[in-house]
LODRENTI-942867 format. One record per residue (C-alpha): residue in three letters; z, x, y. Coordinates in pm, 1 decimal. Layout:
! LODRENTI-942867
ALA  Z  X  Y
...
This chain:
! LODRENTI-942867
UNK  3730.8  4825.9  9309.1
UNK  4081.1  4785.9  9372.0
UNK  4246.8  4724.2  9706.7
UNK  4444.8  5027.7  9664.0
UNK  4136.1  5244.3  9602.3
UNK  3951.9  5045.4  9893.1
UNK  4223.5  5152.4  10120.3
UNK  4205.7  5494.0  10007.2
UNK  3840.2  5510.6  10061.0
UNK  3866.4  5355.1  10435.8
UNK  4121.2  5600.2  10522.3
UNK  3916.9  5906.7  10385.1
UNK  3651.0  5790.9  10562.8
UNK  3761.2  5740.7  10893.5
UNK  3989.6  6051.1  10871.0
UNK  3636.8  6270.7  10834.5
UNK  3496.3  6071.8  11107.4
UNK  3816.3  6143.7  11341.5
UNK  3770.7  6464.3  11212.6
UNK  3435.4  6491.5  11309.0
UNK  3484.8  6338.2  11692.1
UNK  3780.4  6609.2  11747.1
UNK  3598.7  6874.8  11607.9
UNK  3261.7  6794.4  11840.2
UNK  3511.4  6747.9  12172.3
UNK  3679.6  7066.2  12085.2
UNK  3332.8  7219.8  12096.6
UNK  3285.2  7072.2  12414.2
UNK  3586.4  7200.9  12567.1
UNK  3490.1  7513.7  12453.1
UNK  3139.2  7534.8  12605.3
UNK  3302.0  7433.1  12940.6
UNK  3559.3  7733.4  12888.5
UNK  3308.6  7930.7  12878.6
UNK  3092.0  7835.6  13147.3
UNK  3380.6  7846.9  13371.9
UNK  3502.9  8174.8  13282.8
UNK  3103.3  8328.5  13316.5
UNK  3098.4  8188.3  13710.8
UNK  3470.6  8378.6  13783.4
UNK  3274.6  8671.4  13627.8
UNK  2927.8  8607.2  13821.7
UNK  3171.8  8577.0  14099.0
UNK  3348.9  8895.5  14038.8
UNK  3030.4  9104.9  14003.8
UNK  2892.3  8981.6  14330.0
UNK  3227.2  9135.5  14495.9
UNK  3203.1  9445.6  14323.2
UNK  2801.5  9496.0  14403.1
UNK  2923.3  9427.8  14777.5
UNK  3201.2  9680.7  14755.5
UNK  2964.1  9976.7  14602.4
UNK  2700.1  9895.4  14795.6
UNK  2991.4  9960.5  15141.1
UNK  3158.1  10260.2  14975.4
UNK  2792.8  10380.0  14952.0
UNK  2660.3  10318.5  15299.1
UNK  2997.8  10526.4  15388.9
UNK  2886.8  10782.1  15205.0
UNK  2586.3  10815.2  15350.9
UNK  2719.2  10731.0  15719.7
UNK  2946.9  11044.6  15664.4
UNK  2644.2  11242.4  15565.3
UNK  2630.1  11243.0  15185.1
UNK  2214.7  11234.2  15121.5
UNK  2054.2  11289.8  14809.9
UNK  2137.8  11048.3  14502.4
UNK  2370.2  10852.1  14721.0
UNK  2044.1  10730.2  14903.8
UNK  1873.6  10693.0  14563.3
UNK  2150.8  10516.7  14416.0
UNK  2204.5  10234.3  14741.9
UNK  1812.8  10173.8  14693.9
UNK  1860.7  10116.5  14340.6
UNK  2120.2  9897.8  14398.7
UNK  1984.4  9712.8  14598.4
UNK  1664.6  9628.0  14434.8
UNK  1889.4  9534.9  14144.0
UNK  2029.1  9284.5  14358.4
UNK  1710.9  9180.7  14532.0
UNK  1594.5  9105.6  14206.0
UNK  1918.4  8913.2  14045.5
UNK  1884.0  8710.4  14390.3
UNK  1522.4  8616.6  14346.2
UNK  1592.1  8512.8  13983.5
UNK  1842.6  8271.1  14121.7
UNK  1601.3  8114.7  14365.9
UNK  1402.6  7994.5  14060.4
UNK  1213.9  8233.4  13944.3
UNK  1463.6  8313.8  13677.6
UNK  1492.4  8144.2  13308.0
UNK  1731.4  7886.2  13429.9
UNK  1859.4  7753.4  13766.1
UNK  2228.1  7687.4  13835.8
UNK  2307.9  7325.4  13869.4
């Protein structure tokens, strides 16, 4: 082998294994994207479940019965449930 084809090789090589590092941190970054951007959402779903469940005790403080009752029960064995998944009984804990 010649030292020119030698040289060739070593840079091929370590050009796919560069290649290879940036490509599995870029993955990484990724994942960690992601994960953040599913807790602002988590987040902004807990604030929303709070503000329904408000606009729907008004209703019912102001005298609105029926399927506003239903629906504040529903919601909030939705959110019993979602809580008591958290606590561990769920199919992964929050670190």
């Amino acid at each position: 082998m010649t030292p020119l084809a030698a040289i060739v090789a070593l840079i091929t090589i370590s050009s796919a294994f560069l290649g290879l590092i940036f490509f599995c941190f870029n993955l990484w970054y990724r994942f960690k994207k992601l994960e953040r951007q599913a807790a602002y959402r988590q987040e902004d779903t807990a604030m929303m479940f709070l503000c329904l469940r408000g606009c729907l005790e008004g209703l019912i403080e102001n005298g609105c019965n029926g399927t506003v009752k239903e629906a504040l029960k529903t919601l909030n064995a939705y959110t019993d449930n979602k809580a008591a998944g958290l606590n561990g009984k769920g199919a992964h804990n929050a670190a």
